[in-house]
C-alpha positions in Angstrom: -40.3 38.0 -24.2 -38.7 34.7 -23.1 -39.4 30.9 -23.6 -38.9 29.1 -20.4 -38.2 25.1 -21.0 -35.2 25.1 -18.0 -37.4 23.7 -15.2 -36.2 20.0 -14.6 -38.0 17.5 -16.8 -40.7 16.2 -14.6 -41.5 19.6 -13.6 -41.7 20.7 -17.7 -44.6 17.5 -18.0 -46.8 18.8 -15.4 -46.4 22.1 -16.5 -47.6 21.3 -20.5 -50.7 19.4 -18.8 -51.6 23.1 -18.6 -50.1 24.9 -21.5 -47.4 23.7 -23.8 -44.8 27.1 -22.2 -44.7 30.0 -20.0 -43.7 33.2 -21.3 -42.3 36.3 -19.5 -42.4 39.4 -20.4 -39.2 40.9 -18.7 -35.8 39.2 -19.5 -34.8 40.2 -16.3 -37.0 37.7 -14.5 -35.1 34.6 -15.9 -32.2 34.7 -13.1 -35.2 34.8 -10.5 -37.3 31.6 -12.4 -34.0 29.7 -12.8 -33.2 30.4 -8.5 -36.8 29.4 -7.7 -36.6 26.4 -9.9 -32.7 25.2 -8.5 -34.3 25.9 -5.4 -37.4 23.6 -5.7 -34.7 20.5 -6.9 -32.5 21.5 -3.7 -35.1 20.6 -1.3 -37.4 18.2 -3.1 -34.9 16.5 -5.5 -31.6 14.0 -5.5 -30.3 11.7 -7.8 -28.3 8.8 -6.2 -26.4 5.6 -7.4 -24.7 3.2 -5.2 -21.6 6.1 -4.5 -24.2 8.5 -3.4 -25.3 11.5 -4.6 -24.6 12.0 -7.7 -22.1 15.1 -8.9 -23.4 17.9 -11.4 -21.5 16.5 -14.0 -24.3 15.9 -16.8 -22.4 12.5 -16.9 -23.0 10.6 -13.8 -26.4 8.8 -13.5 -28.4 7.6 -10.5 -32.1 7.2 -9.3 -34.3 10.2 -9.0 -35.8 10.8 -5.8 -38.6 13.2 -5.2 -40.4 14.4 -1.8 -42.9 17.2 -0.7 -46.4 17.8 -0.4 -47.7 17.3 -3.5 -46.0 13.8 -3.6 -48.2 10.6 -2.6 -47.2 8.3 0.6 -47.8 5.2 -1.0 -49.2 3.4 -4.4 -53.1 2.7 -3.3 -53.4 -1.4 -2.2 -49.9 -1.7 -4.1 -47.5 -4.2 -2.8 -44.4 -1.7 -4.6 -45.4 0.8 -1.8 -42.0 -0.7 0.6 -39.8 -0.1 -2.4 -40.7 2.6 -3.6 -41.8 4.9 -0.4 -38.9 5.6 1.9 -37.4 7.6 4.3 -39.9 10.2 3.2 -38.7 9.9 -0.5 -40.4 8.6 -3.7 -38.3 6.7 -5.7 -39.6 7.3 -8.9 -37.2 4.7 -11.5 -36.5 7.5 -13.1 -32.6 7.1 -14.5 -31.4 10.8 -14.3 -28.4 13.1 -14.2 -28.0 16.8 -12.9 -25.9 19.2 -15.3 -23.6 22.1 -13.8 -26.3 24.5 -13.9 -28.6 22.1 -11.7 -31.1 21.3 -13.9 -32.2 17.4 -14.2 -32.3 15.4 -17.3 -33.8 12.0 -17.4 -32.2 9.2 -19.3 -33.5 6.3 -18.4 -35.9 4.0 -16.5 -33.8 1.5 -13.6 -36.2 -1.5 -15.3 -34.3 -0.6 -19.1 -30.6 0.5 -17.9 -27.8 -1.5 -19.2 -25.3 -2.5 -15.9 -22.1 -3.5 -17.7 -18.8 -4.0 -16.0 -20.0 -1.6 -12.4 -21.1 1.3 -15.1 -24.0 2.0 -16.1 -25.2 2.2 -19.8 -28.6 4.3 -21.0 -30.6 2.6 -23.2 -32.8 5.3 -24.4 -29.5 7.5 -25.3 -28.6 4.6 -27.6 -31.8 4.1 -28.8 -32.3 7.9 -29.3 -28.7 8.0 -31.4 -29.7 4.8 -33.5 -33.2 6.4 -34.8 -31.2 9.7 -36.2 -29.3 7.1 -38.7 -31.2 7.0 -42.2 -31.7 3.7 -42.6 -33.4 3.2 -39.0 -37.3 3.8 -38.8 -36.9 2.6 -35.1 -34.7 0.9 -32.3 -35.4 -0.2 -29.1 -31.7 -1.2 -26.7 -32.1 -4.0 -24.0 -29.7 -5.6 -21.8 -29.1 -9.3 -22.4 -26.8 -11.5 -19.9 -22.7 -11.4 -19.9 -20.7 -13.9 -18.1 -18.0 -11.3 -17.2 -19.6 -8.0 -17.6 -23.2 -8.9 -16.0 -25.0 -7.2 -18.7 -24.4 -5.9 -22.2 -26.7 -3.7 -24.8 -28.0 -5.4 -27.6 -29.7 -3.1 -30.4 -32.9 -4.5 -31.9 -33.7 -2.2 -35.0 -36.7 -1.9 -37.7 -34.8 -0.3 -40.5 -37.2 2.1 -43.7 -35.9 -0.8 -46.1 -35.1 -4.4 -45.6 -31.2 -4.1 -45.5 -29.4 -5.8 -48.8 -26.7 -6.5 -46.4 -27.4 -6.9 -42.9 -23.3 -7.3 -41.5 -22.5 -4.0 -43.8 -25.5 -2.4 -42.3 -24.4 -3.3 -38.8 -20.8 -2.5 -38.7 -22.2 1.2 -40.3 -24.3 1.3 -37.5 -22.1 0.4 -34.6 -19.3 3.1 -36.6 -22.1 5.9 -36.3 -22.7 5.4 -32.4 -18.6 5.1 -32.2 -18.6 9.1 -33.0 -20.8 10.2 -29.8 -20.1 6.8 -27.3 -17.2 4.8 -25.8 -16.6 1.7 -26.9 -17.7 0.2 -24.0 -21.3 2.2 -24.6 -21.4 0.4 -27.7 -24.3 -2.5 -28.3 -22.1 -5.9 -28.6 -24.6 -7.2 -31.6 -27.2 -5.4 -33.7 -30.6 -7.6 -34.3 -33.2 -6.5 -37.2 -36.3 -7.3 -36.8 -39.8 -6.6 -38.5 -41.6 -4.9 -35.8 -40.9 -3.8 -31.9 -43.6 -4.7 -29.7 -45.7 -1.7 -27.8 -47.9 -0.7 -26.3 -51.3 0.7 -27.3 -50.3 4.1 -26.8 -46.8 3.5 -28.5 -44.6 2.7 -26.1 -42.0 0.1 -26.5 -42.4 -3.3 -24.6 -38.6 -4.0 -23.7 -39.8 -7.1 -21.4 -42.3 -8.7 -24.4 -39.1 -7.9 -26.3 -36.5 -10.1 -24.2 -38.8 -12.5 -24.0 -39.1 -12.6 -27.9 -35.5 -13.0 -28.5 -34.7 -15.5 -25.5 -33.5 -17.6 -28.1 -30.7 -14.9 -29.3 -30.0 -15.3 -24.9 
């Protein structure tokens, strides 16, 4: 018996709306999911950036594009309908990249990336980094202004303990992202705050956030 969690990421969501995973019974019938699934992101699927469409390098992000006929022709009395809807293809803001086996990983929403220098940074791979450290309860990465680089990550951080010294605390932090990013990837400060704003359901408010630390700006 098999666990199937290969379909690509939006496809997994819809599918735990029903149940939380599919099992097979054959092992055999994996190579014939897997084609079905590649399949499905062949025709209804693509991931471009401004170079085009984007290589299965599991590096290389871009926006995810969806079309078919279970995907909507517009947003209902929405004036994003012109952006979002065209050519056929929804673009959803989804930040994604495509491995060498096909599948599709998301990484980002386009509102939250980080454009630094003409290369893109995700914010939520930062973010996701950040929260394994053991002093972090939580972090939340936003892009603040650059005059050379256009943008630049800035890590705001609630940390399990108020930090006896903040600049140590920092400089450990920025060392522990050093061992999985480049340099570049790396946030230029690190801000520790009490609480990140969210939503009711959790999620974190990035733009309450910028507006919060416009003075930092």
């Amino acid at each position: 018996m098999v666990n199937i969690h290969l379909a690509p990421e939006h496809l997994l969501y819809i599918i735990n709306h029903a149940k939380d995973e599919i099992l097979l019974v054959d092992d055999d019938l994996l190579p014939i999911i897997e084609e079905i699934y590649i399949s499905l992101i062949d025709h209804g699927m693509r991931i471009i950036n401004e170079n085009g469409e984007v290589p299965w390098d599991g590096k290389t992000m871009g926006e995810l594009m969806i079309r078919g006929p279970w995907v909507a022709d517009e947003y209902y009395e929405d004036e994003r309908t012109a952006d979002a809807f065209r050519d056929g293809w929804l673009y959803t803001g989804d930040i994604a990249v495509r491995t060498p086996q096909g599948y599709i990983k998301i990484t980002d929403r386009t509102k939250d990336l980080i454009k630094s220098g003409g290369e893109w940074i995700s914010s939520v791979d930062l973010e996701n980094a950040l929260m394994t450290h053991d002093a972090v309860f939580e972090a939340a990465v936003i892009a603040v202004p650059h005059p050379k680089w256009q943008e630049r990550p800035l890590a705001c951080v609630v940390t399990h303990e108020k930090p006896a010294d903040e600049a140590a605390l920092k400089a450990q932090l920025l060392a522990y992202l050093e061992q999985d990013f480049a340099k570049w990837w790396l946030p230029d400060d690190v801000l520790f705050l009490d609480e990140i704003p969210k939503t009711s359901v959790g999620k974190f408010l990035k733009a309450k956030l910028r507006d919060e630390i416009n003075e930092y700006i």
